[in-house]
N, C-alpha and C positions, 0 to 999 in steps of 0.2 A: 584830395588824395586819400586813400583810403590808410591808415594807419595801424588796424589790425595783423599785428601778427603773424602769419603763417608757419605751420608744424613743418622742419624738414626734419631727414633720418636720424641727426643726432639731438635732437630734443623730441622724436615723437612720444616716448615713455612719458617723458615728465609733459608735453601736449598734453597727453590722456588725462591722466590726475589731475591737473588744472583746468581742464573742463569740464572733467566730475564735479571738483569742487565749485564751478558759478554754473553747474544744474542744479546741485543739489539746494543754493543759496536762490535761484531761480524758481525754483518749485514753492519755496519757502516766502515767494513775495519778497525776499529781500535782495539788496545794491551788490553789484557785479562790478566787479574791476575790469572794462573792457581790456585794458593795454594786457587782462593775463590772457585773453581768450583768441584761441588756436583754431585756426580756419584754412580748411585744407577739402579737401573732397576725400583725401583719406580718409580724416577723420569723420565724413557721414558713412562711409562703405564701414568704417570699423562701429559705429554706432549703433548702422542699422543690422549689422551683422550681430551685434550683443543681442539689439533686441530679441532678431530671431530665436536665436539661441535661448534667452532667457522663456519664450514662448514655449519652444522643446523641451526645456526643464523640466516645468512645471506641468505640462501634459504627462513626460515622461513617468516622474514621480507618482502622477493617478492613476498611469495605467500599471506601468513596470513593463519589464522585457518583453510581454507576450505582448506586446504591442507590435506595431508598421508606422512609415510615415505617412502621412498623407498629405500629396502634392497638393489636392484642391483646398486645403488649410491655407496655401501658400499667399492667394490673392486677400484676403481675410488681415493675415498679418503684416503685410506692407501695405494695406490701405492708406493709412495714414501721411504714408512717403510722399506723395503725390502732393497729397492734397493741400501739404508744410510746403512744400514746393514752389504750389502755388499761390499762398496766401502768402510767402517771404516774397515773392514775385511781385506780388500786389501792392504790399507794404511799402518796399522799401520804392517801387516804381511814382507811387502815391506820394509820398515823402522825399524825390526826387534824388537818391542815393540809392541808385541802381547799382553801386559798385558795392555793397553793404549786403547784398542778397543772400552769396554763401555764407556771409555769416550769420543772419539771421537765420537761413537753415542750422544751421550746425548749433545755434541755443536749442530750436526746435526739437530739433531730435534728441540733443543732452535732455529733454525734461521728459520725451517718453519713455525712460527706461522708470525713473520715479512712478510716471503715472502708470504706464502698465503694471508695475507690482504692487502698486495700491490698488489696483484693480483687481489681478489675480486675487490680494489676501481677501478682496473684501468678499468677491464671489465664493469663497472660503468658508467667511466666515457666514456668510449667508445661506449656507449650504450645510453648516451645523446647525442652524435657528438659533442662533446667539441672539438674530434680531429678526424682527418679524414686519408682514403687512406691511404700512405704508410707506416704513422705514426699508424697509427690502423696496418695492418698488420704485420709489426716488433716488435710490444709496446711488446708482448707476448712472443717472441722470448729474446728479451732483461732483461726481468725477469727472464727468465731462465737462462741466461748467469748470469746475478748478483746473482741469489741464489749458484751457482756452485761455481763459484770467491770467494765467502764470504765464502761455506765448503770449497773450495782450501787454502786457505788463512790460516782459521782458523787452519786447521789441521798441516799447514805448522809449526804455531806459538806453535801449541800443543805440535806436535811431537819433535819443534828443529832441523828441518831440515835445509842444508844449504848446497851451492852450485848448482853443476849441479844435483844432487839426487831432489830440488825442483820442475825442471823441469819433470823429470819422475815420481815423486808422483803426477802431476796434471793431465795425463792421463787418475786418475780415475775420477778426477771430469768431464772429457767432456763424460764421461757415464752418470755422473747425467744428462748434459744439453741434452743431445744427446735424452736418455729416454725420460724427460721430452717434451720438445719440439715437437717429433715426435710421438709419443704414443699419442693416443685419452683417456683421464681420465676424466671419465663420474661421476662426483664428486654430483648428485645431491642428497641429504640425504631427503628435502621435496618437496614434489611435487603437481602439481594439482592434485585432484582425477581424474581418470579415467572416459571419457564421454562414453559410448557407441554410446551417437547420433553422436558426433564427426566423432569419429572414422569410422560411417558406412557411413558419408557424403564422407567422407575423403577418404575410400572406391570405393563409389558408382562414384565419381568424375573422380577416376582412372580406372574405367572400366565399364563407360560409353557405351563406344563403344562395350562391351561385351553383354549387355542388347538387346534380340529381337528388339523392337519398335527401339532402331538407327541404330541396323547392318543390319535391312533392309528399313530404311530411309533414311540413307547416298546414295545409290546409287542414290536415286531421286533428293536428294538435288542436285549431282553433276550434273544429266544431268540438270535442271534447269536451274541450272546457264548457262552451254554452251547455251544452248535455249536461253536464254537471253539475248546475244551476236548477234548486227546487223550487218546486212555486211556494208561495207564502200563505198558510194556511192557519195562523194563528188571529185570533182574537185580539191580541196584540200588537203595538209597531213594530217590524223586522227591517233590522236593519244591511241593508245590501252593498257589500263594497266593491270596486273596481279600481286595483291598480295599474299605474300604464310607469313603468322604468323606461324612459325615451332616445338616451345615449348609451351604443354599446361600448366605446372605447375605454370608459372607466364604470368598473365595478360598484363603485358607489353606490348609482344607482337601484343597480337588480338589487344588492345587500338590503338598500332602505326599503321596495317596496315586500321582499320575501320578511322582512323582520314587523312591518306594520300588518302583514295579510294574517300573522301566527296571532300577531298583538290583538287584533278587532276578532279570531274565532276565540279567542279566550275571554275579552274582557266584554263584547257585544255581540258575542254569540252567531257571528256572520257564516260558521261553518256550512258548508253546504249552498248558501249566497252569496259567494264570492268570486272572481274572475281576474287572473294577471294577467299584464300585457309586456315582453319584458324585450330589450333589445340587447342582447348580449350574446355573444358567439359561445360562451358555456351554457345557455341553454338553449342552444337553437335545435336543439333536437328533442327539447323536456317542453317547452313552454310557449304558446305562441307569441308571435312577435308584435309588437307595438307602432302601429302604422292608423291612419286615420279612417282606414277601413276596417280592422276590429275592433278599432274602439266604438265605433260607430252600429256593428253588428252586436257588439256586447253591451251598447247600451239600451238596443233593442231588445235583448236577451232576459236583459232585469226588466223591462218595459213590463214586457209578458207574463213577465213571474210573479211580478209583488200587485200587492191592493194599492192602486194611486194614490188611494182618499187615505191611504194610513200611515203606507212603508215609506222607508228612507232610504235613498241614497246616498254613500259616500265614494265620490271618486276621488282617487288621490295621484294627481301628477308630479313626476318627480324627473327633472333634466335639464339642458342648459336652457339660454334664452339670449333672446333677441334684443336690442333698442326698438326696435319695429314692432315687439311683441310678439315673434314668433315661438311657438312652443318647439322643443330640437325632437327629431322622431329621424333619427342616424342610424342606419347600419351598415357599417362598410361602404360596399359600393351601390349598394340601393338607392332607388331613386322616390323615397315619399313626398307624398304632398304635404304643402306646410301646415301645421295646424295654429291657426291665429285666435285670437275673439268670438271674431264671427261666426267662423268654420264651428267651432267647440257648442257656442248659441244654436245652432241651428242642428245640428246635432241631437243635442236635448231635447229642443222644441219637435224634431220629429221623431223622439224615440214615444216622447206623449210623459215622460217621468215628469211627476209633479213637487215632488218635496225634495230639493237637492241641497247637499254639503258637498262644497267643490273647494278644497287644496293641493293649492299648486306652489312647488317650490321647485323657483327659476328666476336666473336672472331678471329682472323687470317685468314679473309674474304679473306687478299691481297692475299693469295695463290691461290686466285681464276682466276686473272689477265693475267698468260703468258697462261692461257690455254683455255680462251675464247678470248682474245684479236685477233682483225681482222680489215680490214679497215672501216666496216663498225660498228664496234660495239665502243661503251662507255660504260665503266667497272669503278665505283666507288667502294668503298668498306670504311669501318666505321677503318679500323686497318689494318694494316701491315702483309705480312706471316706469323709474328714471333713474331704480339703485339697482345696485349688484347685488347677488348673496354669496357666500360662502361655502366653502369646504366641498368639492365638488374634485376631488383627489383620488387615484384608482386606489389608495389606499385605505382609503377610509371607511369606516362601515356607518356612517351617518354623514351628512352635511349638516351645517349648524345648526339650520330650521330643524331638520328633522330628527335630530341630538334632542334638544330644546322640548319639542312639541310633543314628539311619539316617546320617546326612550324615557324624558322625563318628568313632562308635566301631566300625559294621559293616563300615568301610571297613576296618579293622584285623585282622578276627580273622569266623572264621567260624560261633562259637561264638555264637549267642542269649543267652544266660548270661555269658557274659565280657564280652558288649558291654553288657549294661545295669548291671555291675560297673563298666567304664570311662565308661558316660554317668552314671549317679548323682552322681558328685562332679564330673563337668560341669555340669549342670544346677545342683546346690546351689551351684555359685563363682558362677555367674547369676544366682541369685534373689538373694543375698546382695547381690552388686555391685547390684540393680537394687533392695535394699533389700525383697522380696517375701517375705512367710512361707512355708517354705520346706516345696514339694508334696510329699514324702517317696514319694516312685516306690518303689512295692512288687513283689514277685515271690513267687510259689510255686514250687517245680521236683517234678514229680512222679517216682519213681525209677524208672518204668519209661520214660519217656519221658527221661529224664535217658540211659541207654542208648544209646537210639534216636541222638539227637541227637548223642552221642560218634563212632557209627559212621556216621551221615552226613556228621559233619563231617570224620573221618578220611578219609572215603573221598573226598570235597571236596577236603581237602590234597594227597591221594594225586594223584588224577587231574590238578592241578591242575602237580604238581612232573613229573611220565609224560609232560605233555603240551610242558611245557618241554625236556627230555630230549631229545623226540622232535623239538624246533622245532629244537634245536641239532644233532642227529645229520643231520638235512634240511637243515641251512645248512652242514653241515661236507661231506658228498655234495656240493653243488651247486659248493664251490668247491675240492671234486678233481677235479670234471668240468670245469672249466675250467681250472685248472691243464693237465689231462692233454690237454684239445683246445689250448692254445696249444703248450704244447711239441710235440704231433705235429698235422700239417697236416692227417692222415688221420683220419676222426672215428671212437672206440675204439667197437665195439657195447656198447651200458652193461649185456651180460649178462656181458661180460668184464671189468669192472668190480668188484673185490671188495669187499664192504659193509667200511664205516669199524669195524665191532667183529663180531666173532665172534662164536657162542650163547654161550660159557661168559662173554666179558663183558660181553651182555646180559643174562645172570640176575645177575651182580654190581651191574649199573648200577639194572637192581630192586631189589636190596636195598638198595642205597647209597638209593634212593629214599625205599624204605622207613624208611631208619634215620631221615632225614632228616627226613621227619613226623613220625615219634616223638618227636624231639628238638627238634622247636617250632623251629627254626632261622630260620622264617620272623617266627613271631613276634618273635623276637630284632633280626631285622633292622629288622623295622618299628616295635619301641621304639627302637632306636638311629635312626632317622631321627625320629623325635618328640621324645629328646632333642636332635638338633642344633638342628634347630628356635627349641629350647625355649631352647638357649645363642646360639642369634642373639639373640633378646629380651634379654638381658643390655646390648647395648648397641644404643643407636637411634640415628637419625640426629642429634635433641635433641641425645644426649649429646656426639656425635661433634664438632657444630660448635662446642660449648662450649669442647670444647678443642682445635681448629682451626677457626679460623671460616672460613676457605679451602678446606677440604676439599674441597666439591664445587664447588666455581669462583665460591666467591663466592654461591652461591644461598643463603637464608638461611630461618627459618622464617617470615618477612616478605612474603617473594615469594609470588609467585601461581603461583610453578613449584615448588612445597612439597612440594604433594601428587604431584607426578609423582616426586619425587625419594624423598619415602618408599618410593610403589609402586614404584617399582624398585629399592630396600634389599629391601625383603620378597621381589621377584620373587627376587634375584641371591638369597637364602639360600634358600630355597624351592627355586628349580633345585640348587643346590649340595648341600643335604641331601636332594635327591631321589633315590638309589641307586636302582638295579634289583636288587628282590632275587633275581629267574630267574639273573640273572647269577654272583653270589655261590652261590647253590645249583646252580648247573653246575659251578662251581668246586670245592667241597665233593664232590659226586658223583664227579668228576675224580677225587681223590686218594684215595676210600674205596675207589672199587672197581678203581685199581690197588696199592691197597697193601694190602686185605686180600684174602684168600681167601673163597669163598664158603662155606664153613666157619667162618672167624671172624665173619662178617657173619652168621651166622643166631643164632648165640651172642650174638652184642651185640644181636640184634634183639631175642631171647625176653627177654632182664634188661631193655631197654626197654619192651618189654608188659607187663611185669611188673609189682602193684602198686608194689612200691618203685621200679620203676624207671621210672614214669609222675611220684611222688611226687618221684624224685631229678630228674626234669625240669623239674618247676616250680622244685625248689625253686634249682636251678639257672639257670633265666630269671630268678629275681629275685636270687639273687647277681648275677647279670652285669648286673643291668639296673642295683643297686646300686653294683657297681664301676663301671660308668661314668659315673654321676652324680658317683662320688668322686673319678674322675680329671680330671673335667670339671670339678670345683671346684677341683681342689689346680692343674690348667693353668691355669686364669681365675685364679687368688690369683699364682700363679709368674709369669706371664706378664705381670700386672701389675706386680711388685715386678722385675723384671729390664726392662721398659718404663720404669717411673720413676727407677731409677738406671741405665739408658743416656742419658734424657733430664738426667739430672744431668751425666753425663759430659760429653754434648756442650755443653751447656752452658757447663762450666767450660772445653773447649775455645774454644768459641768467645769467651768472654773473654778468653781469653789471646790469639789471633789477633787482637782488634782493639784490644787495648793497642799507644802508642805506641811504636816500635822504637829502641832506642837508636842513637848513632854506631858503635858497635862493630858491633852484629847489621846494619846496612844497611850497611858497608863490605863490598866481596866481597872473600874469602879467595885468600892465592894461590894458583897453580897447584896449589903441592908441599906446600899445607897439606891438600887434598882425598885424599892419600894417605896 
């Protein structure tokens, strides 16, 4: 005979609260006093009715008054009704106290008002980034798991179950979690009102391309761009780029390939050799669109343009991906073909380009690798055949590969290869901090292109340090010519005028040039401004007020002038560790090729081209880059301990200065004791 309780009209008040209190002790995993708990069907109609309620709350609360309700929310927030229904059904049928069922409902439902507000806060709190990555993605799953445990548990303690029958009564609960979990419950009860304009932007966005005026604009846009495209008429390697932006739904995309196209006409001269391919409903009237058929005619484009035997390609993909390997080439309601491996291989192979740099950042990009991979090609990729990558948010104006690789290790170093050495364990200190399993960015380097890539970047440095040279030798002219017009009234003809350096220290100031790039000098400088940097960080403004809280006038981390005062911490060290390194390599120049001869300078040159002494160069930037980490430590350790016993000294001075003065030391002395 069943001995539970039931709620009538004159105890239902105090029913309520004593059912509160064995949920709340229920949720908590801990022992429940069955003889208090109140079992009624009221009591699920008033339960389930809280919960609703508590649902409308807290939508409520995020939208406010300009909100509606929304009925199709409805099936969403009673899901769960059911489904306790039937695993109490199960339970107590299994454990053969079938008269035990309403009650085991009615714990059930007492513990979803616990778990749904543990749910709301945590979507909360996961919606300020309190917490990130892997911790957000599981937080959800783990809820579910605790709401299940808690009806397992309870019912366990309900029924009197014991032994190995506990174990097969909890089979019903991994349907709760299983349901819960994996089922989409569309729980929203208020909602914003319906925009029409939204919606028809929202619309018009997606089928853009559908619209007259772009489906017969696109074509033009593309032949332009090919038009645009010069042939390659230098003696030199030119380098040719091709970006393809693949998803138009988030802006990421188009941002990273419009901010790499600015990047390569600046720092590798691709102006005039370049071609985008972009899928985004902002510029479907600027830019043509990215589909496997102008990448395909664009790579034919550069095919034609450049010298095979010399020039470079860089194409650079940027968009979602596949587990299949599919590269994503989305817009709207278009329907492209997929671009996979093979497609992209074949591709290539009949545009006839021979020297290729191919980065692609997308999920499980790496699958991209054994099937383009060749001697002459370099194949980067943002993840692994089989990882994810990151940051792929209509927000954001990089994904983390492209953060990492363009924004801030190419700023560094001209070398494709060096820079995805120095983004790698950028991107991994990311995914770590943001708790994400961690996309392991791959690369091939094929050895004939490995070459290739040496001498164009050499020749990048070269041209780069000639053309410095040449700004200074142009800025030191203009201010003899003014020198020489103020001191004479009468203006000198500038054919009488003798050039600032003679041929024999023009061919020196070439080699000094030369040596110059040989010997990474630039690189050096531009580690040594990443360490200082790196020794601002050592101390913040945090630390700074801790121990003066006056420092900066009183402003505190309290104020609301907080953040100005950081940023201009960060600016002043940021300016201060900003050196010019043309400067410092004028300097250098200066003194190579007045102190040696151009006979010693082709001897230092050839041991610098030299295996070992390419070898003795690196191995030499990372001595020095070492020794200055070590001096930057043992000054930060020194500078401290001679900081902390200065601040003892004065200290103890200052105690002695505001000790009281005896009669003796406040009488003045006489005249003739002062001598």
């Amino acid at each position: 005979m069943n001995n539970i309780p039931t709620a009538d009209n004159s105890s239902r008040d105090n029913a309520f609260i004593s059912n509160l209190k064995i949920g709340l002790r229920a949720v908590l995993f801990l022992r429940f006093s069955k003889e208090e708990l109140y079992v009624s069907w009221s009591q699920v109609v008033l339960l389930t009715a809280i919960h609703l309620t508590l649902l409308f709350s807290l939508d409520f609360v995020h939208i406010g008054f300009t909100g509606e309700f929304n009925w199709f929310g409805l099936p969403g927030a009673i899901f769960t009704l059911p489904m306790m229904i039937i695993v109490a059904w199960a339970m107590t049928l299994s454990a053969n106290q079938s008269d035990k069922t309403l009650s085991l409902l009615v714990v059930f439902c007492l513990l979803t008002i616990p778990y749904e507000m543990s749910f709301q806060l945590l979507n909360w709190i996961l919606s300020r980034q309190f917490v990130k990555g892997l911790i957000g993605q599981w937080a959800s799953s783990a809820t579910d798991m605790w709401f299940a445990l808690a009806c397992g548990l309870a019912a366990i303690r309900l029924l009197e179950i014991k032994g190995i029958r506990r174990i097969i009564l909890l089979l019903p609960v991994l349907l709760i979690c299983g349901t819960s979990s994996q089922v989409m419950q569309y729980k929203t009860l208020w909602r914003k009102p319906y925009d029409p304009e939204i919606s028809r932007n929202f619309y018009e966005q997606r089928h853009i391309l559908e619209s007259e005026n772009v489906f017969y604009l696109q074509p033009n846009l593309l032949e332009q761009e090919l038009a645009a495209v010069m042939p390659s008429n230098q003696k030199t390697p030119v380098l040719f780029f091709v970006g393809v932006a693949g998803y138009s739904d988030q802006d990421v995309f188009m941002k990273e390939v419009h901010y790499v196209e600015e990047l390569f006409k600046k720092r590798f001269g691709t102006s005039g050799h370049s071609i985008t391919l972009i899928n985004n409903s902002k510029t479907a009237t600027t830019s043509p669109i990215a589909s496997t058929t102008s990448l395909s005619r664009s790579l034919k484009k550069i095919s034609e343009s450049m010298d095979k035997n010399k020039d470079i390609l860089f194409l650079y993909m940027t968009s979602h991906g596949s587990k299949d390997h599919k590269f994503s080439l989305d817009f709207g309601s278009m329907q492209f073909n997929d671009l996979n491996p093979e497609r992209l291989r074949d591709m290539l192979n009949e545009s006839g380009i021979k020297r290729r740099v191919i980065v692609i950042s997308a999920c499980y990009s790496g699958g991209f690798i054994d099937k383009l991979k060749d001697s002459n090609t370099l194949i980067i990729t943002s993840a692994a055949a089989d990882k994810t990558s990151f940051g792929c948010s209509n927000e954001a104006d990089f994904t983390y590969f492209g953060q990492a690789y363009f924004d801030e290790a190419l700023q560094k170093t001209d070398s494709f290869v060096d820079a995805f050495n120095l983004a790698k364990p950028l991107i991994a200190a990311r995914e770590k901090e943001d708790d994400y399993t961690p996309s392991d960015p791959g690369i091939f380097v094929g050895e004939n292109i490995k070459i290739a890539l040496a001498e164009f970047s050499h020749q990048l440095s070269t041209k780069r340090v000639n053309q410095s040279v040449l700004s200074y030798q142009q800025a030191k002219t203009t201010t003899l010519n003014k020198e020489i017009n103020q001191d004479n009234p009468i203006k000198i003809p500038s054919a009488l005028i003798k050039s600032p350096t003679e041929e024999k220290e023009n061919t020196r100031i070439r080699q000094a040039n030369q040596l110059i790039v040989l010997m990474k000098y630039r690189n050096l400088i531009e580690d040594s401004i990443v360490l200082c940097k790196e020794g601002a960080k050592s101390r913040t403004p945090n630390s700074i007020v801790k121990e003066q809280p006056n420092y900066f006038r009183g402003i505190t981390p309290q104020s609301k002038l907080w953040p100005e005062v950081v940023s201009a911490y960060e600016d002043y060290f940021n300016e201060s560790c900003e050196y010019t390194s043309n400067d410092y390599l004028l300097t250098m120049n200066r003194v190579y090729s007045s102190s040696l001869t151009t006979a010693e300078l082709s001897n230092i040159i050839k041991f610098y081209s030299s295996p070992v002494g390419e070898k003795f160069v690196i191995a030499n930037l990372t001595a020095s880059t070492a020794l200055q980490k070590e001096l930057s430590r043992q000054m930060s350790a020194k500078s401290e301990a001679a900081d902390t016993k200065f601040k003892q000294k004065i200290a103890v001075l200052g105690e002695t200065e505001a000790r009281p003065k005896t009669k003796d030391q406040m009488r003045p002395k006489s005249w003739w004791k002062f001598w």
